[in-house]
N, C-alpha and C positions, 0 to 999 in steps of 0.2 A: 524475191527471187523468182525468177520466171521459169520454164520449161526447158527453158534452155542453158539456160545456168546448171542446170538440175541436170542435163546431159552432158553439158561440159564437163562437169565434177564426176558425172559418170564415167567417163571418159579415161579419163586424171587418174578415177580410180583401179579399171583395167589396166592402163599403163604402171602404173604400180602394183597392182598385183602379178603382174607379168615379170616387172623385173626384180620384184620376191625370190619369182619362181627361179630366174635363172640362178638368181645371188644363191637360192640354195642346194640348186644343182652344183652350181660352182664348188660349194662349200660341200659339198657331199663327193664329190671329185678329190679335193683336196683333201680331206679326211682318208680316203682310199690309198693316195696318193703317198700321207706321210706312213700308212700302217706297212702298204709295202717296203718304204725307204727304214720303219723301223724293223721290218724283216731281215732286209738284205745287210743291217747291222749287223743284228743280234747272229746271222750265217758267217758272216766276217769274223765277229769276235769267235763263233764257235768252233772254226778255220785257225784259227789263232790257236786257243786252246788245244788242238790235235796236234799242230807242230809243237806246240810246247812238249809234251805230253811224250811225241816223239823222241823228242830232244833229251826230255829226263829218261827214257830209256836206254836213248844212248849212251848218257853219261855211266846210267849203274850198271851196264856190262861191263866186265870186267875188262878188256882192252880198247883201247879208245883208239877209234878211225876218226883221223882228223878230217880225211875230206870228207866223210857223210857228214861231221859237225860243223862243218864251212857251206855243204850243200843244205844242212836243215837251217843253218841261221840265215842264208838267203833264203830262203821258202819264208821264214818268220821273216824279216823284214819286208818282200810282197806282202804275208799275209796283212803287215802290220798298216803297212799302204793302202790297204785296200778296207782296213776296220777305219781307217782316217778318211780314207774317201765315201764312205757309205755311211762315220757319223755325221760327216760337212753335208751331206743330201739328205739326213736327217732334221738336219738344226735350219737347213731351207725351207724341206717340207715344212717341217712344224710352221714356221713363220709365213710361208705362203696359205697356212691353212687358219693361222689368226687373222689375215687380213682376208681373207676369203668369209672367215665369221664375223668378222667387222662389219665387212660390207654388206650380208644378209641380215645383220642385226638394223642398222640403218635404213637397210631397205625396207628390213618387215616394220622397221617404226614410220616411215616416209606411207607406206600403206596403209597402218593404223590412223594416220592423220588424216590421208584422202578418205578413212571411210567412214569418220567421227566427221568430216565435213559433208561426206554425201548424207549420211545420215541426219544428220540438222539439218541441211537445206531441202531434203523430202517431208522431212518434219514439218516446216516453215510453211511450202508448198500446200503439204496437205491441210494442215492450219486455216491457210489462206484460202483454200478451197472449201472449207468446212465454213468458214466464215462467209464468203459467198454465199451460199446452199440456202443457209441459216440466214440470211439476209433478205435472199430473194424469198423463200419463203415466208420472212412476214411481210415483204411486202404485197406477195401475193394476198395475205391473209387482210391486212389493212384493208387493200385494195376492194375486194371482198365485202368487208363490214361498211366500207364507203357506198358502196356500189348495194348492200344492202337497206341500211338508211335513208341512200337517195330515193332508191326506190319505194321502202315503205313510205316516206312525206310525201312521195308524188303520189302517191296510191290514197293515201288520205286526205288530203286538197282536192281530189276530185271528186271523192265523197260528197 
């Protein structure tokens, strides 16, 4: 592997840990996203409850106003509309917020990968530079004890 390989994969592995980062903004969005939709539930159902609540007051007085219990049972069917509309944004949320952790999950593995390959190919790199080093070094050192023997034979022949 060359240098350049070595900064490809560097590369690779930037681009992936960039879109890590978004996948887990994303998913941190989403998360936020279903905790308000399970808010605006949990206000519905608790909307519900009050008209109910209403309603059984009205019945144990003792005289019963039929248009207040014609006007509280529309209030409870809005209310009940509206705990249906706010569970269905709940069961979205939730689901937009699995495929939002889907996709950071994949992502942070798609970046584990890129950085288990930069990681070995700098290994490789260094390896092979180390091996160099170590090479040229003996043969400096050869070179050396050549270049010392030549010279001591010539030094003693002229004797």
């Amino acid at each position: 592997m060359s240098a350049s390989d070595t900064g490809a994969i560097a590369t690779l592995l930037r681009w992936r840990e960039f879109q890590e980062d978004r996948a887990a903004d994303a998913y941190g969005r989403r998360v936020e996203q279903t905790r308000q939709a399970e808010l605006r539930s949990e206000q519905a159902q608790a909307r519900v409850d009050e008209v109910r609540q209403a309603q059984a007051r009205l019945l144990e007085a003792g005289a019963l106003d039929l248009d207040r219990l014609r006007a509280v049972a529309a209030i409870e069917d809005a209310a009940w509309r509206r705990v249906q509309a706010a569970q269905a944004e709940q069961r979205d949320a939730q689901a937009a917020q699995l495929r939002a952790r889907e996709a950071h999950v994949a992502a942070r593995g798609d970046t584990r990968v890129a950085r288990s390959r930069h990681d070995r190919v700098a290994a490789q790199v260094r390896d092979r530079e180390e091996k160099r080093q170590f090479d040229l070094m003996a043969d400096l050192f050869n070179q050396s004890k050549s270049h010392a023997r030549a010279t001591g034979r010539a030094g003693s022949e002229e004797s």
